[in-house]
C-alpha positions as CSV (number, residue, x, y, z in Angstrom):
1,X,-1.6,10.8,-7.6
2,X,0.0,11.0,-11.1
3,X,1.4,7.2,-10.4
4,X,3.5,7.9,-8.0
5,X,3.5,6.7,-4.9
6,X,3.8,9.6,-1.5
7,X,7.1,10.2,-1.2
8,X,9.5,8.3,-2.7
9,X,12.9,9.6,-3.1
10,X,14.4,9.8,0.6
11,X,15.9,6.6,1.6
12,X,15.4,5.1,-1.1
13,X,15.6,1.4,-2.0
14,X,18.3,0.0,-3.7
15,X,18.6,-0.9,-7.5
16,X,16.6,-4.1,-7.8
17,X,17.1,-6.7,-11.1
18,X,14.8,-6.9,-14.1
19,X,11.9,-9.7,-12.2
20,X,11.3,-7.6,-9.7
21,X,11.1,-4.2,-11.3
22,X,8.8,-6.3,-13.8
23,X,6.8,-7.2,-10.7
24,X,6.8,-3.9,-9.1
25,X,5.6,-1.9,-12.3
26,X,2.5,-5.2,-12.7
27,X,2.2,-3.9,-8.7
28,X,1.8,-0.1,-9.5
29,X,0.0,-0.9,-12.8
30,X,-2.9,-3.0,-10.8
31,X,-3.2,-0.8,-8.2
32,X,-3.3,2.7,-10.1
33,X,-6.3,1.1,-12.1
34,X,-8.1,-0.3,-9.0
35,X,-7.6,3.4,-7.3
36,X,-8.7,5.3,-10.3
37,X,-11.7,2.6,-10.1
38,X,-12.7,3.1,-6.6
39,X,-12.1,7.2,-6.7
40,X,-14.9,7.3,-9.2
41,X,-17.2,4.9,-7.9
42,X,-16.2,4.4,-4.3
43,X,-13.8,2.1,-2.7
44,X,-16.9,-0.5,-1.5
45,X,-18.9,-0.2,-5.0
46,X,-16.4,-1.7,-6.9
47,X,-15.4,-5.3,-6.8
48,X,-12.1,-7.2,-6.9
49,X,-13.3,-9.1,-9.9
50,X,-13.7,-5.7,-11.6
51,X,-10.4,-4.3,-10.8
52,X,-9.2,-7.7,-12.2
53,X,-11.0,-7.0,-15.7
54,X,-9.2,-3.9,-15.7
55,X,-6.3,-4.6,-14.9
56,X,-6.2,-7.1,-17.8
57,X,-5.5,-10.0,-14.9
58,X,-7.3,-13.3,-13.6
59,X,-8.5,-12.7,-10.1
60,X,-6.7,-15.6,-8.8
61,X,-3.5,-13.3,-10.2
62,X,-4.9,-11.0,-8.7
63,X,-5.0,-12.2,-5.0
64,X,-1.0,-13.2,-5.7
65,X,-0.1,-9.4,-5.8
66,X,-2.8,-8.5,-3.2
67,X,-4.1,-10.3,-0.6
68,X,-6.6,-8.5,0.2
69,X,-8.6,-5.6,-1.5
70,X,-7.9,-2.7,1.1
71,X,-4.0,-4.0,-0.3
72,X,-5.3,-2.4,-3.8
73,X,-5.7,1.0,-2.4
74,X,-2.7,0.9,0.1
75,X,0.1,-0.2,-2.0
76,X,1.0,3.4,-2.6
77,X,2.4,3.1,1.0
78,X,3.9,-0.2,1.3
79,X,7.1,1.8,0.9
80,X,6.9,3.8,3.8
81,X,7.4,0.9,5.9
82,X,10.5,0.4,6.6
83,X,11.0,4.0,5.5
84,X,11.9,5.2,9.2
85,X,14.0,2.1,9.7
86,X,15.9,3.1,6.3
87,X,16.3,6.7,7.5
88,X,18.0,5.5,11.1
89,X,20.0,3.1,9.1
90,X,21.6,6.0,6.8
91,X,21.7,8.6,9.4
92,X,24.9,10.5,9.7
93,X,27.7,9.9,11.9
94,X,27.0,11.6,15.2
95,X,23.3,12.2,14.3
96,X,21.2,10.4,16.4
97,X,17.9,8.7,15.4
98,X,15.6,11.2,16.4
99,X,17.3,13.9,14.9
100,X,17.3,12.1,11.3
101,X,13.7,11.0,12.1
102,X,12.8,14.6,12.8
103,X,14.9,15.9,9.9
104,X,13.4,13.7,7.3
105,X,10.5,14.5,8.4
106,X,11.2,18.3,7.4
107,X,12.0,17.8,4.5
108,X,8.8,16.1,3.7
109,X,7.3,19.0,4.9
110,X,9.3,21.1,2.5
111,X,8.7,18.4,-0.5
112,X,5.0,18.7,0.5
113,X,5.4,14.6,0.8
114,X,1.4,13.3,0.9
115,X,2.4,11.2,3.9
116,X,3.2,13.9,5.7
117,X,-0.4,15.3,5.2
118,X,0.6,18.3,4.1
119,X,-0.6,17.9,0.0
120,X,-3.3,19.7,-1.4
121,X,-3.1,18.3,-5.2
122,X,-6.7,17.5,-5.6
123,X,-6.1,13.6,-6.6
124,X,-4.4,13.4,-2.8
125,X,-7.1,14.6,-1.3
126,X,-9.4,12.2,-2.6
127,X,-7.6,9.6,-2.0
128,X,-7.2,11.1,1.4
129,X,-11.2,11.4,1.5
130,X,-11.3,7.7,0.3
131,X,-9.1,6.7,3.0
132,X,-10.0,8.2,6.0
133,X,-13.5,7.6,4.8
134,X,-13.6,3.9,4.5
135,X,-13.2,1.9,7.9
136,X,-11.9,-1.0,6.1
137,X,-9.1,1.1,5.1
138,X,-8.5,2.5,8.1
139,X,-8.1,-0.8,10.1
140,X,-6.0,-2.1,7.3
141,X,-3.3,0.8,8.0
142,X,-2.8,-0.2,11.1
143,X,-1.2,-3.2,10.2
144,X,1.3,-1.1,8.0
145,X,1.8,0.8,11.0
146,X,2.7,-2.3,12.9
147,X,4.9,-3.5,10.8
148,X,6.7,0.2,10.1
149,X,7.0,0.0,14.1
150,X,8.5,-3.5,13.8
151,X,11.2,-2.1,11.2
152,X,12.3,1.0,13.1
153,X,12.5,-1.2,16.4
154,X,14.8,-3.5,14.9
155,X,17.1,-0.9,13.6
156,X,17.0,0.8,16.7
157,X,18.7,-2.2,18.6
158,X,15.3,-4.8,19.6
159,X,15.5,-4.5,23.0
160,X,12.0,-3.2,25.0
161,X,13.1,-0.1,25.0
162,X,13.5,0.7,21.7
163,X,10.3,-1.3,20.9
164,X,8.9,1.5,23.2
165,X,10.6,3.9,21.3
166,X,9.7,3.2,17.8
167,X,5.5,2.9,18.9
168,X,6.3,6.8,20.4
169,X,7.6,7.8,16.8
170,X,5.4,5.8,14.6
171,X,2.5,7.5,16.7
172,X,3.7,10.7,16.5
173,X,4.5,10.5,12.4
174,X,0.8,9.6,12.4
175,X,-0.9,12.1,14.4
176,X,1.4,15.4,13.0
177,X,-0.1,13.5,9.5
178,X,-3.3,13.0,10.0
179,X,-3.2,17.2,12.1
180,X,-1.9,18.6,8.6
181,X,-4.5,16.5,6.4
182,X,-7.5,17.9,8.4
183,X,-6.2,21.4,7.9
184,X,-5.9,21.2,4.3
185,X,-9.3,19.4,4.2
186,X,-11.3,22.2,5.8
187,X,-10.1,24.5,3.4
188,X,-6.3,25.5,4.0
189,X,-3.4,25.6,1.6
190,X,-0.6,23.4,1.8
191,X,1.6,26.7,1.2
192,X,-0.4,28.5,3.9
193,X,-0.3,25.5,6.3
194,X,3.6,24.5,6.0
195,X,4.7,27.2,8.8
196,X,2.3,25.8,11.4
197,X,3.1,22.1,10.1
198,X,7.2,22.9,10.9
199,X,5.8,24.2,14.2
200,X,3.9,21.3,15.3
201,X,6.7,18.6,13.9
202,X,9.2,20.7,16.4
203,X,7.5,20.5,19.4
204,X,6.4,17.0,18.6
205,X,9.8,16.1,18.1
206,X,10.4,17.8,21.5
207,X,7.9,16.0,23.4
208,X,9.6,12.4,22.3
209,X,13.0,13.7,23.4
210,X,11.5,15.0,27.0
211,X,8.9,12.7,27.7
212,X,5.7,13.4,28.1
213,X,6.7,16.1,31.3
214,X,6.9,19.3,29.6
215,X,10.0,21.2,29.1
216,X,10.6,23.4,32.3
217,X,10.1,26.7,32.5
């Protein structure tokens, strides 16, 4: 993925000082070499000690940037965690969260933003492949899904309902993801798909601001 992590760029993070852009760029640098590593060879033929080699690094260093070796491959979204929390947080004035939820989300449609699914630069979908593919992976998402769902809840207000709230979206980010990735993986465009992809964000957007009732009429 060209050593970039999916979408950067909206709500960004602020400038951070020289240590930690040293420890983020020993971040990127580790995990770009385990990824490359496990594309080629497959996420559960390689070993951490391996990726350690590599990467020029003692395990024990290793395990201090990553606990865990699904970390490795999933540092590319670490991120996006608080990314719908930073997108509520620098809404507009008189825009309300869902709307700068749902128009961020647009946009990543229009940047053709790999978390948004709809990416069809062949290193995304291998690591797409890899991802989906690997149930260790799979599991370990979910806890970056929690945690993403933790953020937004917070900067929503903390109260039940907007714990409630931020599950809905976080669900809903995943599923209009994971809808867009399929389509691209049996054969579509990302080009050809977008239209369709804007579609099903709308009415998915709908359905979290009318419940799960349809609209009348």
């Amino acid at each position: 993925m060209n050593g970039e992590r999916p979408g950067t760029g909206a709500g960004a993070q602020p400038p951070v000082g020289l240590r930690e852009r040293k420890k983020l760029l020993t971040y990127r640098a580790v995990s770009d070499a385990a990824i490359a590593m496990f594309l080629e060879r497959g996420f559960d033929k390689v070993s951490v000690a391996e990726v350690a080699a590599a990467a020029d690094i003692s395990k024990p260093t290793l395990f201090r940037y990553f606990p865990t070796k699904e970390d490795l491959a999933l540092h590319r979204f670490a991120d996006h965690e608080d990314e719908s929390a930073r997108v509520v947080a620098a809404r507009e004035p008189g825009e309300s969260p869902l709307d700068a939820l749902h128009r961020h989300f647009l946009d990543g449609l229009e940047r053709r933003d790999p978390v948004t699914g709809l990416c069809d630069h062949p290193q995304v979908l291998a690591f797409h492949r890899m991802l989906y593919g690997t149930p260790s992976l799979v599991a370990r998402m979910y806890a970056y899904q929690g945690r993403s769902e933790a953020a937004l809840a917070q900067a929503l207000g903390e109260g039940l309902p907007q714990r409630l709230a931020a599950a809905q979206v976080v669900a809903v980010l995943r599923v209009l993801g994971l809808e867009n990735w399929r389509r691209i993986a049996e054969g579509g465009s990302a080009d050809a798909t977008y239209p369709t992809a804007v579609r099903a964000a709308d009415r998915a957007f709908d359905q979290l601001r009318t419940g799960l009732e349809p609209p009348a009429g």
